[in-house]
N, C-alpha and C positions, 0 to 999 in steps of 0.2 A: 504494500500500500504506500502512496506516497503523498505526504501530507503536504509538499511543494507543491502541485499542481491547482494551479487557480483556474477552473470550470470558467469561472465568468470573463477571463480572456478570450473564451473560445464562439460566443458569441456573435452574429452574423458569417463566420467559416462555415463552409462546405465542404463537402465528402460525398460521393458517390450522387451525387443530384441533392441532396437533405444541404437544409442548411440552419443552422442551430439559433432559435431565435428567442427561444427562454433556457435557462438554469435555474437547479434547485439548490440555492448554494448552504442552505439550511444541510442538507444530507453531503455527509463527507464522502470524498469519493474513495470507491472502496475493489479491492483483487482487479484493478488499471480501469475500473468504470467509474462515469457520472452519469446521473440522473440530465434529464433535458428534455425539452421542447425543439420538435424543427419541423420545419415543412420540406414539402417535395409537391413536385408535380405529380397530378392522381393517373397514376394508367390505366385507367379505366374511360375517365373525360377530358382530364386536360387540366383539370382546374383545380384547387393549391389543397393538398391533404396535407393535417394536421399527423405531427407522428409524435409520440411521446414513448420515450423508451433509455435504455442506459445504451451511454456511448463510450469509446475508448479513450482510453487517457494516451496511449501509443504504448503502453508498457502490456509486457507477455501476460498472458491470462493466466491462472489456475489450469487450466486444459491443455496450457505448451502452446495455443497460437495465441501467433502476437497481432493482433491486427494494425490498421493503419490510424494513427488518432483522428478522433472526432467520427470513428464507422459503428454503425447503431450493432451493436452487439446481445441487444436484446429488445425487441419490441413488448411493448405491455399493449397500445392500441394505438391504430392509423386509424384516421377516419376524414372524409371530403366531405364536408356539406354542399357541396356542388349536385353531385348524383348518389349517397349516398353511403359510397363503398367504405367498406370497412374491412379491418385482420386485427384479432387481438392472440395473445399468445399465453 
């Protein structure tokens, strides 16, 4: 765990299409994840889903992979109010 990393730098960054637009900087970040807020465009319509999930700090996971920082490592819920679509985990 690394009690260096400031989540709330990571703010307006992108990664894979997501780009991180809230932090939960109340919850430490914890085994190279933070908690966040980010959008993406919805593949379904086009139009901006919300994702909320933990993202990577860039350090190695508990599982031996390391992802790349700021790449959603676990979704809790996507959701577009555009057309509806939704994935929770």
């Amino acid at each position: 765990m690394s009690t260096l990393f400031d989540m709330t730098k990571e703010l307006g960054k992108e990664n894979g299409g997501m780009k991180i637009i809230g932090v939960f900087p109340q919850e430490e970040p914890k085994f190279g994840t933070y908690h966040a807020v980010a959008s993406m465009e919805c593949p379904n319509c086009g139009g901006k889903m919300r994702v909320d999930g933990h993202f990577s700090t860039g350090e190695t996971l508990l599982s031996g992979y390391t992802p790349s920082k700021n790449e959603l490592v676990r979704n809790n819920v996507m959701e577009c109010k555009h057309c509806g679509e939704w994935q929770v985990s």
